[in-house]
DRENDO-1510 file (C-alpha; in Angstrom, 1 decimal, always signed):
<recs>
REC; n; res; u; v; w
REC; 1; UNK; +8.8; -17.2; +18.3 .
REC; 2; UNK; +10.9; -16.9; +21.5 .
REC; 3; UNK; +14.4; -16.6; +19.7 .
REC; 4; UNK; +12.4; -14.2; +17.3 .
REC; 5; UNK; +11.3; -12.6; +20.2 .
REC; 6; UNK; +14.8; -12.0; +22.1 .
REC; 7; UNK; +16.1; -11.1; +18.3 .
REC; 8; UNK; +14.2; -7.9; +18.4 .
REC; 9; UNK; +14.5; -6.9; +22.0 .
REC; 10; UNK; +17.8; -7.4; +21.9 .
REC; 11; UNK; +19.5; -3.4; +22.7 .
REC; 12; UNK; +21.5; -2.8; +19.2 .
REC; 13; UNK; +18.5; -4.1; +17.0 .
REC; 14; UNK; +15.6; -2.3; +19.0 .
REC; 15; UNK; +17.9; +0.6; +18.6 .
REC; 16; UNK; +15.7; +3.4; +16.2 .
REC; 17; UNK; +18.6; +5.1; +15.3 .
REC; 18; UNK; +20.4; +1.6; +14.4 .
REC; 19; UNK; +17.0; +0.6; +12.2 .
REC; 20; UNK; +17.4; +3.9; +10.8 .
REC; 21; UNK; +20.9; +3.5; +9.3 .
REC; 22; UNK; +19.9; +0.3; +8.0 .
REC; 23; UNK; +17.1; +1.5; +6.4 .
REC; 24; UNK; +19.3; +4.7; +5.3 .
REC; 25; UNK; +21.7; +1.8; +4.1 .
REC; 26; UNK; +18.9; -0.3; +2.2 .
REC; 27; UNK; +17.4; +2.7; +0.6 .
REC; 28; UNK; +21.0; +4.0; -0.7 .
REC; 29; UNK; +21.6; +0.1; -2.1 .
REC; 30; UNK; +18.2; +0.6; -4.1 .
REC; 31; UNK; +19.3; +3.7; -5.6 .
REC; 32; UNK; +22.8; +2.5; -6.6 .
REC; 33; UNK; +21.4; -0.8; -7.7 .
REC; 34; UNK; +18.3; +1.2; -10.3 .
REC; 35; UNK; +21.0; +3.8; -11.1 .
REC; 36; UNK; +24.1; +1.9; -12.0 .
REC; 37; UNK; +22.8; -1.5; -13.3 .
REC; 38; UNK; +19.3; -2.3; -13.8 .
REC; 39; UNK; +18.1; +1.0; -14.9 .
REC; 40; UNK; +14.2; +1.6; -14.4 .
REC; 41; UNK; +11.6; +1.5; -16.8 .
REC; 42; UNK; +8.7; +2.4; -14.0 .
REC; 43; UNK; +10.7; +5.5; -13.2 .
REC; 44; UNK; +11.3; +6.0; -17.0 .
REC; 45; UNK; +7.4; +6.1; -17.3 .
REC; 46; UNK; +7.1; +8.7; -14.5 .
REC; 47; UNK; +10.0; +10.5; -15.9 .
REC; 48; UNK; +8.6; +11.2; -19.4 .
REC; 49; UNK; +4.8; +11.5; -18.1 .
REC; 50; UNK; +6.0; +15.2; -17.2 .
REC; 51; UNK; +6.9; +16.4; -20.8 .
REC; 52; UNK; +4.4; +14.4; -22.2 .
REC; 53; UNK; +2.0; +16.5; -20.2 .
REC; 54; UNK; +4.0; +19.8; -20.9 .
REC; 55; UNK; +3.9; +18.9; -24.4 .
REC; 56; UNK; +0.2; +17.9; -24.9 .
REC; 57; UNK; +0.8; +14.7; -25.6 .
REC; 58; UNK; -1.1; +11.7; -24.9 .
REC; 59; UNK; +0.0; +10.4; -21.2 .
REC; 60; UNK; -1.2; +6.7; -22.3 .
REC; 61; UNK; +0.2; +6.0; -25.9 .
REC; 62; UNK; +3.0; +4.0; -26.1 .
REC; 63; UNK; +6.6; +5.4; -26.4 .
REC; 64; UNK; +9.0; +2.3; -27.0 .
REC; 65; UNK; +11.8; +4.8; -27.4 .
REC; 66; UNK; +11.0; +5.6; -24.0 .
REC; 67; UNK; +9.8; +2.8; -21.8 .
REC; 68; UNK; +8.7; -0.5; -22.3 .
REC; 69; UNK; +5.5; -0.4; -20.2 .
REC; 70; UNK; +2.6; +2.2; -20.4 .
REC; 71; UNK; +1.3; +5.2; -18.2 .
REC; 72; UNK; -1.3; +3.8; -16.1 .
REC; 73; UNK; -1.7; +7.0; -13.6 .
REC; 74; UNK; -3.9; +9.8; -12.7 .
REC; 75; UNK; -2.7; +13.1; -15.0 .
REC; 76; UNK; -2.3; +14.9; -12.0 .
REC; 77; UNK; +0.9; +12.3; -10.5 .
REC; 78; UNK; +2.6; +14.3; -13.5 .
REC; 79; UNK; +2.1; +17.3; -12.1 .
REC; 80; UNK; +2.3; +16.0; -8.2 .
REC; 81; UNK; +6.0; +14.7; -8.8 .
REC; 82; UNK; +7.0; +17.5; -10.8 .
REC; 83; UNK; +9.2; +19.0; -9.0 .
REC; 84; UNK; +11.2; +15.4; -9.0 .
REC; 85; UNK; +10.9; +14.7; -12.6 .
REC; 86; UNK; +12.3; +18.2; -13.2 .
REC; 87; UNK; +15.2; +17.0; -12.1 .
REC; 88; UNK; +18.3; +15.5; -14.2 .
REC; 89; UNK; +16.9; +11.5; -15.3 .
REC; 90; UNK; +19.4; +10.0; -12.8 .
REC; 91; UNK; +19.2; +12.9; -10.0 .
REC; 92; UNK; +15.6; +12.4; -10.0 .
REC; 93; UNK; +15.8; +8.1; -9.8 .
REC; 94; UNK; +18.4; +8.1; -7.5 .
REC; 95; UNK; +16.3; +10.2; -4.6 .
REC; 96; UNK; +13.1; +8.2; -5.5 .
REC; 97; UNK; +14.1; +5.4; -3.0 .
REC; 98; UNK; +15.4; +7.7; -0.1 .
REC; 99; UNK; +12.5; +9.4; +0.3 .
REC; 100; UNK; +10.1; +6.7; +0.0 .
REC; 101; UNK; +12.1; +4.7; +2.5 .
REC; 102; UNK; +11.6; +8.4; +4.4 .
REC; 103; UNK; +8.3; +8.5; +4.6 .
REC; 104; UNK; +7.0; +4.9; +5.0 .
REC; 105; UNK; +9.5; +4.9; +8.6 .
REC; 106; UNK; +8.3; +8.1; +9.5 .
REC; 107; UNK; +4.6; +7.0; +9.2 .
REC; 108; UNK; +5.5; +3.5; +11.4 .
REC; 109; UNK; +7.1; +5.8; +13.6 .
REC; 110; UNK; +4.3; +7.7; +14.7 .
REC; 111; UNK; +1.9; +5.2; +14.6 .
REC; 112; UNK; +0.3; +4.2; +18.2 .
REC; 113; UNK; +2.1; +1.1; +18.8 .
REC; 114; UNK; +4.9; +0.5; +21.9 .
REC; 115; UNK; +8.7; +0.7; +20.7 .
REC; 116; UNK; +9.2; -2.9; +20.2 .
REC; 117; UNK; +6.0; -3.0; +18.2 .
REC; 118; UNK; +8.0; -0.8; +16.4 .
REC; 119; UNK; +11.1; -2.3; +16.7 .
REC; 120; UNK; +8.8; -5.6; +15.0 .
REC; 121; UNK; +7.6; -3.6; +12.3 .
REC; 122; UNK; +10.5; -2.8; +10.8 .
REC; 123; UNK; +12.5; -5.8; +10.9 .
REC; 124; UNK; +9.7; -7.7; +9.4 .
REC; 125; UNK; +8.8; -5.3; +6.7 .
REC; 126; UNK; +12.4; -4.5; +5.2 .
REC; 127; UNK; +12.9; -7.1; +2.8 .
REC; 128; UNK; +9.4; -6.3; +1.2 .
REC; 129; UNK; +10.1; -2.7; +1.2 .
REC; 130; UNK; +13.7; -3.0; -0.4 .
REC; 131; UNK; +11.3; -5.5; -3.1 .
REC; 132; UNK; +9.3; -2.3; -3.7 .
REC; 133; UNK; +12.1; -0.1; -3.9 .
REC; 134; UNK; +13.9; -2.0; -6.4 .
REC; 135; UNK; +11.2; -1.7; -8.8 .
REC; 136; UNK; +11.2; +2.1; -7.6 .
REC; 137; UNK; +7.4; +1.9; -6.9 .
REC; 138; UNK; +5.4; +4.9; -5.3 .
REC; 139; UNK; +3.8; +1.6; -3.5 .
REC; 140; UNK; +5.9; +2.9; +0.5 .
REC; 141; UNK; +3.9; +6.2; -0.2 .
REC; 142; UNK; +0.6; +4.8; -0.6 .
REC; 143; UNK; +1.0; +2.7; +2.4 .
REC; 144; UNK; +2.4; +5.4; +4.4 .
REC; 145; UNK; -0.4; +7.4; +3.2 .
REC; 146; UNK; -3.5; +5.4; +4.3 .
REC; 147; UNK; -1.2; +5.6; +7.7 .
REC; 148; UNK; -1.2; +9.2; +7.9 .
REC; 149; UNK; -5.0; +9.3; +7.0 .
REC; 150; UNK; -5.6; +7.3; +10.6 .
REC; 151; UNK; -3.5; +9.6; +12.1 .
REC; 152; UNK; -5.2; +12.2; +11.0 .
REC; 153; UNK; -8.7; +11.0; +12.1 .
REC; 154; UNK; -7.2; +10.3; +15.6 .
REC; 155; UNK; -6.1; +13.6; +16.2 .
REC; 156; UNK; -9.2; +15.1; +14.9 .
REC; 157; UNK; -8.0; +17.0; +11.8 .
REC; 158; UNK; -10.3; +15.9; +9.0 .
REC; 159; UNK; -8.6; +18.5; +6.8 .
REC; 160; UNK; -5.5; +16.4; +6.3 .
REC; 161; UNK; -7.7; +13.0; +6.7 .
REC; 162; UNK; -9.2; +14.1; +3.3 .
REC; 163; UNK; -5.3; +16.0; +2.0 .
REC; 164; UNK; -3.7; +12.2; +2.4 .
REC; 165; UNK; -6.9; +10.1; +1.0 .
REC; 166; UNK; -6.7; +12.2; -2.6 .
REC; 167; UNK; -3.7; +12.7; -2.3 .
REC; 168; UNK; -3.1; +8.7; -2.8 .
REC; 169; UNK; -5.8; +8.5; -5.1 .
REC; 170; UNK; -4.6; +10.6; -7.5 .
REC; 171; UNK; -1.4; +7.8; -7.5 .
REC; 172; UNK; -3.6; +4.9; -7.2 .
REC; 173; UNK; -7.1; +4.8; -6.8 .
REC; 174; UNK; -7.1; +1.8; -5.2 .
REC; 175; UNK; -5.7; +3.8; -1.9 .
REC; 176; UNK; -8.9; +6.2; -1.7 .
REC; 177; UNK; -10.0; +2.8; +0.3 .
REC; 178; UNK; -8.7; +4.6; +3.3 .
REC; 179; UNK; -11.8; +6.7; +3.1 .
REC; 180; UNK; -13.6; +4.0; +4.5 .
REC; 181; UNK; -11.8; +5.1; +7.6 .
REC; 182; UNK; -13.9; +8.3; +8.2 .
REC; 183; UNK; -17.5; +6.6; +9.2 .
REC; 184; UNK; -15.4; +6.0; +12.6 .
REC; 185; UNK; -15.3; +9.6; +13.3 .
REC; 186; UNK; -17.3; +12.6; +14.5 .
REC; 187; UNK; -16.8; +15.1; +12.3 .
REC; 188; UNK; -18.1; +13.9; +8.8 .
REC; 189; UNK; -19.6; +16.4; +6.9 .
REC; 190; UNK; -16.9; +18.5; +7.5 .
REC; 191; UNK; -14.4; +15.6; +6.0 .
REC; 192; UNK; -16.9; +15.2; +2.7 .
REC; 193; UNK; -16.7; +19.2; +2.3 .
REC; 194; UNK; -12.6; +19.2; +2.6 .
REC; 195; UNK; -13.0; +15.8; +0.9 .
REC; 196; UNK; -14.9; +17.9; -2.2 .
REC; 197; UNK; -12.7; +20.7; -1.7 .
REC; 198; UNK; -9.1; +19.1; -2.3 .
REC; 199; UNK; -10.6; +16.3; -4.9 .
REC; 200; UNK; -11.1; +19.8; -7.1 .
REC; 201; UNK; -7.7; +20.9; -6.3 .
REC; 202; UNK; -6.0; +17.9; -7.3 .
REC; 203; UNK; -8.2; +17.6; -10.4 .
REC; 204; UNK; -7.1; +21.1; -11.6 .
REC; 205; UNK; -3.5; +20.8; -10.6 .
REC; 206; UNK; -2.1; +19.6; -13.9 .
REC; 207; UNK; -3.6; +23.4; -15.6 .
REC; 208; UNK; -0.6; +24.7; -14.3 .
REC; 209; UNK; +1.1; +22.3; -17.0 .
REC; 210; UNK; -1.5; +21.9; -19.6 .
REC; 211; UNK; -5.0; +23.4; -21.3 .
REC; 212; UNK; -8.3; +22.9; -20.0 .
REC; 213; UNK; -9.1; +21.1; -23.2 .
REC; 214; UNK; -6.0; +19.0; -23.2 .
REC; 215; UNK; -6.3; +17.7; -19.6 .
REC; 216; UNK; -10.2; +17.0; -20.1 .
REC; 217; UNK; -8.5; +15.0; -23.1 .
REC; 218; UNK; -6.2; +12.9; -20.8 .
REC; 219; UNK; -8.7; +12.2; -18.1 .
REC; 220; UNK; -10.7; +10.3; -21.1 .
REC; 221; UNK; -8.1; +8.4; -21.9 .
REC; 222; UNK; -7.1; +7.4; -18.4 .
REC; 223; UNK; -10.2; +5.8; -17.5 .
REC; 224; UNK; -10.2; +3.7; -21.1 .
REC; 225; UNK; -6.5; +2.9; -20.0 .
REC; 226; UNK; -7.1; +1.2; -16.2 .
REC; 227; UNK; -10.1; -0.8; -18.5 .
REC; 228; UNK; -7.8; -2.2; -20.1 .
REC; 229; UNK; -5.0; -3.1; -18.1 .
REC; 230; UNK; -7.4; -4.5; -15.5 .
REC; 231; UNK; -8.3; -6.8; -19.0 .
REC; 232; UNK; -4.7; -7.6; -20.1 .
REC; 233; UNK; -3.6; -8.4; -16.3 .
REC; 234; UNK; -6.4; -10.5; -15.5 .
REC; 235; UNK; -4.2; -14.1; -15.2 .
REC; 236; UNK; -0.5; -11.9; -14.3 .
REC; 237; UNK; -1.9; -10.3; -11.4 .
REC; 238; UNK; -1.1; -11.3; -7.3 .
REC; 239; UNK; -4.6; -11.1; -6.0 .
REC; 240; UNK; -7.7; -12.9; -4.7 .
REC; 241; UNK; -9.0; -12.4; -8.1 .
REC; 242; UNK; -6.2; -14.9; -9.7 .
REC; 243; UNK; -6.9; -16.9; -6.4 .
REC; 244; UNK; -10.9; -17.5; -7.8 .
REC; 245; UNK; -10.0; -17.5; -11.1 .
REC; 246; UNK; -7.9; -20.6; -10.4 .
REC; 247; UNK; -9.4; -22.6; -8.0 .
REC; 248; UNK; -13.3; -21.8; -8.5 .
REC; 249; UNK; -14.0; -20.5; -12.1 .
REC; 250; UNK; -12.1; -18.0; -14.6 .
REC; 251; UNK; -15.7; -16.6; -15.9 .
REC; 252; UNK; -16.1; -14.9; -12.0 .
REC; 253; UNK; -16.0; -11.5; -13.1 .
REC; 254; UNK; -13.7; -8.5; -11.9 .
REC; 255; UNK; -16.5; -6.6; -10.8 .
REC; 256; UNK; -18.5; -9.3; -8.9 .
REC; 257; UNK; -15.5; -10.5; -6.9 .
REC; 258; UNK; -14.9; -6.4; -6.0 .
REC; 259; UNK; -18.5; -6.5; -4.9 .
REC; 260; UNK; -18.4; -9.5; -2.9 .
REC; 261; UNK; -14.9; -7.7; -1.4 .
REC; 262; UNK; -17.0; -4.7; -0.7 .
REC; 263; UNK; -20.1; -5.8; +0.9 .
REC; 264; UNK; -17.8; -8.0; +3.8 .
REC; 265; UNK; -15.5; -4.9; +4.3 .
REC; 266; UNK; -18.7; -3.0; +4.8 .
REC; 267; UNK; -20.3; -5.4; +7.2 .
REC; 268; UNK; -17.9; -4.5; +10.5 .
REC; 269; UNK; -19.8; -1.1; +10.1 .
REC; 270; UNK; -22.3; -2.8; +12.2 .
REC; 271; UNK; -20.5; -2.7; +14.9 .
REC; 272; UNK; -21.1; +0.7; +15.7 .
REC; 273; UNK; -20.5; +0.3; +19.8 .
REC; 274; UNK; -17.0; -0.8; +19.6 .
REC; 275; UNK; -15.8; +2.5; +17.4 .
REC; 276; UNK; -14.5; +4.5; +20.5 .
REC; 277; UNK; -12.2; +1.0; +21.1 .
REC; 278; UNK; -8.6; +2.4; +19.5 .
REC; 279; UNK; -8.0; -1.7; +18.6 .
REC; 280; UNK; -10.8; -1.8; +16.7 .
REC; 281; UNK; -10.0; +1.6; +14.3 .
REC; 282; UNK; -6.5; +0.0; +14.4 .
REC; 283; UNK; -7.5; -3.3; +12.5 .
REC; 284; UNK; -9.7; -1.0; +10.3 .
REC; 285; UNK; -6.7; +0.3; +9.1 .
REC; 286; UNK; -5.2; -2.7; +8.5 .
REC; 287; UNK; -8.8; -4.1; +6.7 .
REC; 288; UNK; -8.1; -0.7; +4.4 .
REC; 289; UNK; -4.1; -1.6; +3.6 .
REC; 290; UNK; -5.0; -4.8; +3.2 .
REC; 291; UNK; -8.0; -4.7; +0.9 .
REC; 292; UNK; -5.9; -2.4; -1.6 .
REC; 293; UNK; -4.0; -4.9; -2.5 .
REC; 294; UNK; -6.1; -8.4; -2.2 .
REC; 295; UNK; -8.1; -6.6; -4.4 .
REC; 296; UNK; -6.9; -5.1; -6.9 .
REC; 297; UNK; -6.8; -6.5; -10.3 .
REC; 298; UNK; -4.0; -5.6; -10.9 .
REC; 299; UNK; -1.6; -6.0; -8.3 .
REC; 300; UNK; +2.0; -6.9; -8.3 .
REC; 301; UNK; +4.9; -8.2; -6.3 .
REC; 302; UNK; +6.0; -4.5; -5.5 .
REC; 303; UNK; +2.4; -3.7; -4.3 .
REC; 304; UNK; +2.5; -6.1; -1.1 .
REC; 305; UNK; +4.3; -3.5; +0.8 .
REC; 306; UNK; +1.1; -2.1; +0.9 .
REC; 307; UNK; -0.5; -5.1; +2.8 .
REC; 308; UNK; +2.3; -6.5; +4.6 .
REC; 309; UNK; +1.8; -2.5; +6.6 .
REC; 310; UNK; -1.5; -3.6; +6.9 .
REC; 311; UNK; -0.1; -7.2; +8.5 .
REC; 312; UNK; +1.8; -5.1; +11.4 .
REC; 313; UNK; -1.7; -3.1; +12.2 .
REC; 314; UNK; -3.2; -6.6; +12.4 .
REC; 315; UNK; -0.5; -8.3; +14.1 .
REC; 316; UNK; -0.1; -5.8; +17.1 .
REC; 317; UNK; -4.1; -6.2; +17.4 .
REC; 318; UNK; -5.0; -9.9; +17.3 .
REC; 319; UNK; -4.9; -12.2; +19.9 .
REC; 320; UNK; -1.7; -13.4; +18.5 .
REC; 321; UNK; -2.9; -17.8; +19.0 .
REC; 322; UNK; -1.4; -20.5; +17.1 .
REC; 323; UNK; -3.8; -19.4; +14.3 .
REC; 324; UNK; -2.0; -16.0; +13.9 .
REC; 325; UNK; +1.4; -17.3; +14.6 .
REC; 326; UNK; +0.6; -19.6; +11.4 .
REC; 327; UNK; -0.6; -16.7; +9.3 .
REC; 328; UNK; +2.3; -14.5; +10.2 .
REC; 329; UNK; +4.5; -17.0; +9.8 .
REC; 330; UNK; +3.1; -18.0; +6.3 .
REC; 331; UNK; +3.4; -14.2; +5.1 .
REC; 332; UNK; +7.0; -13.6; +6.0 .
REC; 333; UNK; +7.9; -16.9; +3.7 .
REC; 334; UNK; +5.5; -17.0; +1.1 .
REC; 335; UNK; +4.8; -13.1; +0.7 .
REC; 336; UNK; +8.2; -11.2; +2.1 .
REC; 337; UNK; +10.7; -13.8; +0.9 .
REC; 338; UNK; +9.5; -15.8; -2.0 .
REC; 339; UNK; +10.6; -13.3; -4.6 .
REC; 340; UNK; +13.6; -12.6; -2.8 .
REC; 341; UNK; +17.1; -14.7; -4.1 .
REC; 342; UNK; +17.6; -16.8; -0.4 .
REC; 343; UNK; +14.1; -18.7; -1.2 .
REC; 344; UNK; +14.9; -21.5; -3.4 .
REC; 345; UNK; +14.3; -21.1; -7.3 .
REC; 346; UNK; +12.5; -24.4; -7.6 .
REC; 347; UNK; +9.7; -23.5; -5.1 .
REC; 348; UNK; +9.5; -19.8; -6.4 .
REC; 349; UNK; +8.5; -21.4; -9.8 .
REC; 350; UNK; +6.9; -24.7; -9.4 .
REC; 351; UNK; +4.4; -23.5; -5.9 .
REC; 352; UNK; +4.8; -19.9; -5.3 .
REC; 353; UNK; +4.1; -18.4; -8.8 .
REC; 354; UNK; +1.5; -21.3; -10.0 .
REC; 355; UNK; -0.5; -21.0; -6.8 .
REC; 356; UNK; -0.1; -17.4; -6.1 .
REC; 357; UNK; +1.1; -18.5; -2.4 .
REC; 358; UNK; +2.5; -14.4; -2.3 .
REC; 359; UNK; -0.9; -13.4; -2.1 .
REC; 360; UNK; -3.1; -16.2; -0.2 .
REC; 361; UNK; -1.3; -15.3; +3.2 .
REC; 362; UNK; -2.3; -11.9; +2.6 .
REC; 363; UNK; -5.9; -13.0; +1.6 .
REC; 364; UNK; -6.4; -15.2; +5.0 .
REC; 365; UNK; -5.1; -12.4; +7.0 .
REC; 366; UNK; -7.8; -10.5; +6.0 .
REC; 367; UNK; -10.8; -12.3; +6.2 .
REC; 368; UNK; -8.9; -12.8; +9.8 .
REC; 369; UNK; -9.2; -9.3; +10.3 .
REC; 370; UNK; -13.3; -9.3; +9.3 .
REC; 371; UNK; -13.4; -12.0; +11.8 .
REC; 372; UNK; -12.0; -10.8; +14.6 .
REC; 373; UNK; -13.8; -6.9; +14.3 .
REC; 374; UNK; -17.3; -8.8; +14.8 .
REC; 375; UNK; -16.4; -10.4; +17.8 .
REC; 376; UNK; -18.3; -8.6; +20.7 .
REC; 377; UNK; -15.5; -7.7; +22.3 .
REC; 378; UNK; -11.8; -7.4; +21.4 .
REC; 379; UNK; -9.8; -11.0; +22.5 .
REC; 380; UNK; -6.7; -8.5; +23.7 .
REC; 381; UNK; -9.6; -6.7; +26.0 .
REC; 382; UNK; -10.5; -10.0; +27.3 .
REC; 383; UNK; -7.0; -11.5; +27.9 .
REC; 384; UNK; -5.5; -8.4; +30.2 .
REC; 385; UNK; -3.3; -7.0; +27.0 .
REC; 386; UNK; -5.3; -3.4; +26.9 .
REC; 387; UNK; -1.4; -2.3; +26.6 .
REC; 388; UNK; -0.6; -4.1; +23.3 .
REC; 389; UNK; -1.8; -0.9; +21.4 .
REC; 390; UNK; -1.9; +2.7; +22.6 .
REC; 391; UNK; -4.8; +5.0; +22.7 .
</recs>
């Protein structure tokens, strides 16, 4: 951890403008990469969803002319990333990754953590962002969403709290998690009102595309469609839910496993004392990042940029032992590089796909997290290291 250590404080790579050309760099080698030789059928999905909205067509049939895969979103992410899809097909992909890159580093940037914390966070997230951004995921946004939402609540501005939480859900539901965040904060009635208020805007965004009759059409079908995908995907996905399918029983249902999830995310609420302590609203962020992805029943390789965010909230937080060295240690190899082509084919196939090792660090981190926001008092508090995260 020492030569890690001197690695990042070392004055060209703790350099923000240096981490921001690489990033600039990494982004640009996504774009050429989807563009030029792989092509995208995510971003073909997104592409099309726009006319097929336009056009009154269903959002969730399939169109093999089109894409492989099928629409899985809100009808309102049509309307949302309009202005995008508007564009010329390869215009359009080719900017996807930029800006994602954009916003995900802005939202690390102004997060309250020292420069080297920083510095940390974006060495040890780039390889799983540039595996998001390959698969030209909206996953950076979602992450960097649930991000804003905290900074929102910090600064007192429950108006943009609720913009950024339905904002994300009308991506991917899974990200209106980050609503969990405003029990935390004075203010609450007046965040379920804006809550109500931009939850109706969102929802009625898409009649500047379509009919009232149409829309109310494609809503119906939306729900029927996350049914079944969270059916089909039940043994493909990277989750907790694989995780007890495998190793305790496969008739554990979706929903129970959720619930369980749930009720333990809940149970830090208890600790209603320690909600003024800025560490302990920090690992409740990364409890929400984290919990998107463990799970959801669907997740996927791209989706971990989600979590690994969460990772860095936990990581500047904890008390940072032998225990958390493990854990972080374990993510960087099993969930950053596994899928990546320096981690050897043979362990990718025969341990890390069979097991679902991408996920399980992920998983352990976050029961860490439950842990460690019912202790009576913060370990950092305790050990003198008040500084490790600002207020």
């Amino acid at each position: 951890m020492n030569t890690i250590q001197k690695f990042y404080r070392h004055p060209l790579f703790s350099n923000t403008r240096f981490i921001m050309g690489v990033y600039a760099a990494l982004a640009l080698l996504a774009s050429i990469k989807v563009v030029f030789f792989e092509g995208s059928d995510v971003y073909s999905i997104f592409y099309y969803s726009l006319y097929h909205l336009l056009e009154g067509k269903s959002l969730y049939a399939a169109y093999p002319a089109e894409y492989v895969d099928h629409y899985h979103y809100a009808p309102t992410f049509a309307a949302l990333f309009a202005p995008i899809f508007a564009l010329p097909y390869s215009v359009g992909l080719f900017i996807w990754q930029p800006l994602f890159t954009a916003v995900w580093f802005y939202a690390i940037y102004r997060m309250p953590f020292t420069h080297q914390q920083k510095v940390f966070a974006y060495w040890f997230c780039l390889q799983e962002l540039f595996t998001s951004l390959v698969n030209s995921q909206t996953n950076p946004l979602i992450a960097a969403l649930s991000l804003f939402t905290f900074l929102s609540f910090e600064r007192r501005k429950p108006v943009w709290a609720a913009f950024f939480i339905l904002l994300g859900f009308n991506i991917k539901i899974y990200s209106l998690v980050a609503g969990a965040l405003f029990l935390l904060y004075p203010q609450k009635l007046r965040f379920l009102a804006y809550a109500l208020g931009w939850g109706v805007v969102f929802a009625l965004l898409p009649l500047l595309l379509t009919s009232p009759d149409k829309l109310l059409w494609q809503y119906d079908l939306w729900v029927q469609q996350l049914l079944i995908k969270s059916d089909v995907d039940k043994w493909l996905n990277l989750s907790i839910h694989r995780l007890v399918h495998q190793t305790i029983s496969p008739n554990i249902s979706t929903s129970a496993i959720i619930g369980a999830g749930v009720l333990l995310f809940c149970t830090v609420y208890v600790q209603i004392k320690r909600y003024t302590e800025p560490v302990f609203r920090l690992l409740m962020v990364a409890s929400v990042l984290l919990f998107q992805v463990i799970f959801n029943p669907v997740s996927e390789s791209p989706t971990y940029i989600t979590a690994v965010t969460g990772v860095i909230c936990w990581w500047v937080c904890c008390p940072q032992n032998w225990l958390d060295r493990t854990l972080l240690i374990s993510c960087f190899v099993f969930t950053i590089l596994s899928p990546s082509d320096i981690f050897p084919t043979f362990l990718r196939e025969q341990l890390v796909k069979p097991y679902v090792l991408k996920a399980l660090p992920c998983v352990l981190i976050w029961f860490r997290v439950i842990y460690l926001m019912h202790l009576p008092e913060n370990p950092l508090v305790r050990q003198g290291q008040t500084g490790a995260v600002q207020a």
